[in-house]
C-alpha positions as CSV (number, residue, x, y, z in Angstrom):
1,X,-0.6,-33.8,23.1
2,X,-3.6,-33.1,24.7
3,X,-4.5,-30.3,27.9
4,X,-4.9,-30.4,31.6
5,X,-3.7,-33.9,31.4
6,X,-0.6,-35.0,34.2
7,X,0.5,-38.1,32.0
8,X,0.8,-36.9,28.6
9,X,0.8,-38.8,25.6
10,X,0.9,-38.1,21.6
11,X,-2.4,-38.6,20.0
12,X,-2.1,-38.3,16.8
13,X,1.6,-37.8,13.9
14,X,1.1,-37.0,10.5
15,X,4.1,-37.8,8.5
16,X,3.4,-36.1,5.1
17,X,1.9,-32.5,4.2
18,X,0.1,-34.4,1.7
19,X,-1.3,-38.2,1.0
20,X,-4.1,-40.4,0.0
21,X,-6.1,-42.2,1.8
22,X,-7.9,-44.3,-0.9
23,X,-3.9,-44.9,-2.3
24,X,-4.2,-49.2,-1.5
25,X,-7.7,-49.0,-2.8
26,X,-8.2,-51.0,-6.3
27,X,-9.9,-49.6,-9.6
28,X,-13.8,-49.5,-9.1
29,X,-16.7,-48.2,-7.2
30,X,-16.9,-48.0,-3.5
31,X,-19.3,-47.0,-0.9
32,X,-17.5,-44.2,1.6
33,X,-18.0,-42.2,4.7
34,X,-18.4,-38.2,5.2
35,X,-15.1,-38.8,7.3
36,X,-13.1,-40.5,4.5
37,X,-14.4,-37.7,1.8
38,X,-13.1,-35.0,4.5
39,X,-10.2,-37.0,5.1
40,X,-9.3,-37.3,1.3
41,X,-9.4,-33.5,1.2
42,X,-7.6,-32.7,3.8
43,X,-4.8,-35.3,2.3
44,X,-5.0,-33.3,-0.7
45,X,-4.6,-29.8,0.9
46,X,-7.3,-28.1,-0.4
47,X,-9.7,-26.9,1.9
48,X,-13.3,-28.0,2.1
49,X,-16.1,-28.2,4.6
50,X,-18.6,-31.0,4.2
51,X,-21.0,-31.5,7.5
52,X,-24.1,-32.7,5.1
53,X,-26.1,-35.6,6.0
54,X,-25.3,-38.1,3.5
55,X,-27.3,-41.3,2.3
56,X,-25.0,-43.3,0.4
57,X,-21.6,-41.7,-0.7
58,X,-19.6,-43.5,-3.1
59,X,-15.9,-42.9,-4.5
60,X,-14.8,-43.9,-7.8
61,X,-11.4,-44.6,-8.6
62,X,-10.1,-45.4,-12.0
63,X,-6.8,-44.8,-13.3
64,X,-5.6,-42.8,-10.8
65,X,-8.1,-40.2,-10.9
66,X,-11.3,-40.0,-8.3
67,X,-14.7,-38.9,-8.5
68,X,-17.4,-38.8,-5.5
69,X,-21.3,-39.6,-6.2
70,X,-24.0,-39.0,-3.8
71,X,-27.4,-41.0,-3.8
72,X,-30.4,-40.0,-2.1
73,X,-33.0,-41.8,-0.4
74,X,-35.0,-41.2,-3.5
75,X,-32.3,-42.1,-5.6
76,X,-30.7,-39.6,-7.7
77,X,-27.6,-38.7,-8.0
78,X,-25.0,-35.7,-7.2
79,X,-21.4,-34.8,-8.1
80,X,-19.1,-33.7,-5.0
81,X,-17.6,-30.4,-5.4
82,X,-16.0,-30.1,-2.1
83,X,-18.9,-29.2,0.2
84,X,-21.2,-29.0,-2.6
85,X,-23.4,-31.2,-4.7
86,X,-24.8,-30.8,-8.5
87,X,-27.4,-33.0,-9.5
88,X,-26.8,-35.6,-12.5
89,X,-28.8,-36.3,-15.2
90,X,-28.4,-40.4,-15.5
91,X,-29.1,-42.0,-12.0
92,X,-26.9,-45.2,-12.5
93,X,-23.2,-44.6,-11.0
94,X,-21.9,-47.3,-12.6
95,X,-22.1,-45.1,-16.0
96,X,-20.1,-42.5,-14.4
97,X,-17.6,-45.0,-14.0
98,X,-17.2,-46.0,-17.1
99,X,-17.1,-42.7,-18.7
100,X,-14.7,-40.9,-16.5
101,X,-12.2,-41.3,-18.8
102,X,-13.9,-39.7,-21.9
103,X,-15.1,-37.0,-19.6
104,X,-11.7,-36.3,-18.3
105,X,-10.1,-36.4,-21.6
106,X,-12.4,-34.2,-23.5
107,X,-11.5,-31.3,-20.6
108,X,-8.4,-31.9,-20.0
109,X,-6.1,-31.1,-23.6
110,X,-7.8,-28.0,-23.7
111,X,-7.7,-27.1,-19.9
112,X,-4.0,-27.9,-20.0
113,X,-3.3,-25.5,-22.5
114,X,-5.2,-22.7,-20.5
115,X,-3.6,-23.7,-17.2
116,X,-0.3,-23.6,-18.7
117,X,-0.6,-19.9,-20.2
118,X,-2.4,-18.9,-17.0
119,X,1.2,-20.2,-15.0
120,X,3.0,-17.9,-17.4
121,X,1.2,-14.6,-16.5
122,X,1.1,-15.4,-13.2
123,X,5.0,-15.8,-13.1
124,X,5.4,-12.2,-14.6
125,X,2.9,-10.9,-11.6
126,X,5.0,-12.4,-9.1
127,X,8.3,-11.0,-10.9
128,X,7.3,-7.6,-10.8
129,X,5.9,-8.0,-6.7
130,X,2.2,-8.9,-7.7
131,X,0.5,-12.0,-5.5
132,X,0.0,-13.8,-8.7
133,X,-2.6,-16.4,-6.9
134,X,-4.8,-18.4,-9.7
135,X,-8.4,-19.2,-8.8
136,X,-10.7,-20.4,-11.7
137,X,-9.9,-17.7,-14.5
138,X,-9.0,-14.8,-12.1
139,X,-4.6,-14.2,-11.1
140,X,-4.6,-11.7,-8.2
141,X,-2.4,-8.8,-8.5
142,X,-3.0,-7.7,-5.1
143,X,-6.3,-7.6,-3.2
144,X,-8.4,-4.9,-5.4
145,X,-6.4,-5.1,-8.5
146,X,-6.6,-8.7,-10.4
147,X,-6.3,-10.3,-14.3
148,X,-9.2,-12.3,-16.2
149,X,-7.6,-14.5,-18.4
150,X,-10.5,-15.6,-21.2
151,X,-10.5,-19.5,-21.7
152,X,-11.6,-19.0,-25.3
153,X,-8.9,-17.2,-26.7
154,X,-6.7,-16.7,-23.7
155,X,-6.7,-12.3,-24.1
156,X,-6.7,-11.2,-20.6
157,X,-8.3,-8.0,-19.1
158,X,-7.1,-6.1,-16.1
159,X,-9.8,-5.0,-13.6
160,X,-10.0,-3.5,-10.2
161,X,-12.6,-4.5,-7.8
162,X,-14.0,-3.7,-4.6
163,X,-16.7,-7.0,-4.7
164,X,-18.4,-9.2,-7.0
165,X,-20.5,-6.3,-8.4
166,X,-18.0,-2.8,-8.4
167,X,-15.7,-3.5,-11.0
168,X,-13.5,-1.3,-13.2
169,X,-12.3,-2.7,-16.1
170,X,-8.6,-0.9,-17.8
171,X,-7.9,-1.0,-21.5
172,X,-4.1,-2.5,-20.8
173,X,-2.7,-4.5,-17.7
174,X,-0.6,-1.5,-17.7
175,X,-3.3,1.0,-17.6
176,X,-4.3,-0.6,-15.0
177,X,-1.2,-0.8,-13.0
178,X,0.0,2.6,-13.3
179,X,-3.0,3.9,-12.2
180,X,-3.2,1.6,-8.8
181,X,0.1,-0.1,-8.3
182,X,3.1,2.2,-9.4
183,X,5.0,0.1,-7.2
184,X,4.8,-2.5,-9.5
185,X,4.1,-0.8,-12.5
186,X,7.3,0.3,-11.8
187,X,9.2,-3.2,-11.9
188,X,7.0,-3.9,-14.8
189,X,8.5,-1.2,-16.8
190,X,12.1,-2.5,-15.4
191,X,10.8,-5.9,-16.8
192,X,9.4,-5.0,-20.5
193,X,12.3,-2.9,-21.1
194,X,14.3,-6.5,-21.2
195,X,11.9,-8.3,-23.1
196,X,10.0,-6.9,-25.7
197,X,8.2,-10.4,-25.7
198,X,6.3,-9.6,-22.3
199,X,2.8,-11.6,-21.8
200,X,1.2,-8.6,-20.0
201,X,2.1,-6.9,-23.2
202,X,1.2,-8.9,-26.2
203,X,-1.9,-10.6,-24.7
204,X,-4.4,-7.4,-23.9
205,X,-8.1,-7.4,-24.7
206,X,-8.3,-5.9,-28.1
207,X,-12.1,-4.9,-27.6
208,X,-12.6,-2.6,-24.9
209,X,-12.5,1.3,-25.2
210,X,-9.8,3.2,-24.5
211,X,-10.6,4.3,-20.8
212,X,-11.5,2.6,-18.3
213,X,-15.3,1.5,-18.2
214,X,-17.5,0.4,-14.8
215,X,-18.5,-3.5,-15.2
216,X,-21.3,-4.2,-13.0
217,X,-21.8,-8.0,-14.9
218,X,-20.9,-10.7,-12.9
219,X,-20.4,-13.4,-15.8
220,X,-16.8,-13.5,-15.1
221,X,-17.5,-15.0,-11.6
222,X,-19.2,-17.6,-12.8
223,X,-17.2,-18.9,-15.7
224,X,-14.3,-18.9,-13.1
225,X,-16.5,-21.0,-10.8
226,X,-16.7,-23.9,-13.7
227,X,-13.3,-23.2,-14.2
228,X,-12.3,-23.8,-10.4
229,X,-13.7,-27.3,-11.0
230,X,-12.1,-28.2,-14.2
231,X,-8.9,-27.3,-12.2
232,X,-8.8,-30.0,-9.6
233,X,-8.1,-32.8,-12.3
234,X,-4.6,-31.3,-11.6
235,X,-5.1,-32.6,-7.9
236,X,-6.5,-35.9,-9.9
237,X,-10.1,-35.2,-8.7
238,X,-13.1,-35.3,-11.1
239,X,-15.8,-32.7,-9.8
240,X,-17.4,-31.5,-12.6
241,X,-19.8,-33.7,-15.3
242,X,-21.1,-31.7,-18.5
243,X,-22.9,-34.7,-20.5
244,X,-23.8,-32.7,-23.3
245,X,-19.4,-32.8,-24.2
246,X,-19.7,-36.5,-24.2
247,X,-22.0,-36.8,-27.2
248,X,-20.0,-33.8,-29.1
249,X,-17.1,-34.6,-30.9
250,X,-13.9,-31.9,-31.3
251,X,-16.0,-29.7,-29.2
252,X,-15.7,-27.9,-25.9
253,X,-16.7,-25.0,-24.0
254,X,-15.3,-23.8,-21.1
255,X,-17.5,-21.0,-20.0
């Protein structure tokens, strides 16, 4: 409404939590300003800060889905991933265009199924009073205490961890819980004893010791990073490109 102002008057009314701003725009490449990227973002409620200097930024829009290129002076190219920027191998955006839909096709079957089993343990978290947040291939339990779900053959692994590097990784998720959440060990016992079918049950990591082990490795990190990307077809953006997939038939790795 604006401040120290006698007269005054409404600046700006945003109707809808969410919306597009490219929504009237056809099928097909377009160039696009640093405002409209942030702008598309913040329509899309995910957070994102991009203050780069940009050459040419362009958005591509093709069935429904979106992907933003940026060229540089010398010409190559970069994918957007919010504020950041991987480089491509094949300078010519028009060939990103026409293979978004292979690209997006190849990941998505596969990330579907992962995203979908992911939703299920997370559920059973926030049954039993867990936060059950999902970023990349991490579910919070609370702040210290969180699950890795494995995007190769979906076991998960319970861990606690005080950063990146101090991890300690349990042998069950409820090893894990009773040891640093009896609160909600507690309702997870409750939970089990009604169904013998419970996720956090059947789905443990079959290969790790008996006690708990230190985990200094940060590999977990990063295939959560790739799979961060992958996970924003679901808010029909495109932020990834792995051109080896495209030349790989029945094929696909997600770490």
């Amino acid at each position: 409404m604006g401040y120290h102002n006698e007269n005054p008057h409404l600046k700006t009314f945003l109707i809808d939590n969410d919306y597009d701003c490219f929504s009237d725009y056809e099928d097909g490449i377009f160039e696009v300003t640093r405002e409209q990227y942030n702008d598309f973002y913040r329509g899309k409620n995910i957070s994102m800060t991009f203050q780069r200097e940009i050459n040419v930024l362009y958005m591509l829009k093709k069935n429904g889905y979106y992907g933003f290129l940026h060229k540089s002076r010398s010409g190559s190219l970069t994918i957007l991933n919010g504020g950041a920027m991987k480089k491509l191998e094949i300078q010519d955006v028009q060939y990103y265009y026409d293979n978004m839909d292979a690209m997006i096709s190849t990941i998505k079957t596969p990330l579907d199924k992962f995203t979908s089993f992911q939703k299920q343990v997370a559920d059973i978290v926030k049954r039993i009073g867990g936060v059950g947040t999902i970023h990349g291939c991490i579910i919070d339990i609370d702040f210290y205490n969180h699950i890795y779900v494995n995007p190769v053959d979906l076991s998960i692994t319970g861990y606690w961890a005080s950063d990146i590097i101090n991890k300690i990784v349990y042998p069950s998720i409820p090893a894990l819980l009773e040891e640093n959440c009896p609160a909600i060990f507690g309702e997870y016992v409750k939970l089990l004893k009604g169904n013998s079918e419970n996720l956090l049950a059947l789905k443990q990591q079959t290969n790790v010791t008996i006690l708990s082990q230190i985990y200094l490795d940060t590999d977990i990190y990063k295939a959560s990073r790739e799979l961060k990307k992958m996970q924003k077809l679901t808010s029909n953006i495109l932020s990834f490109w792995y051109e080896e997939i495209l030349h790989k038939e029945n094929r696909i790795e997600l770490t």
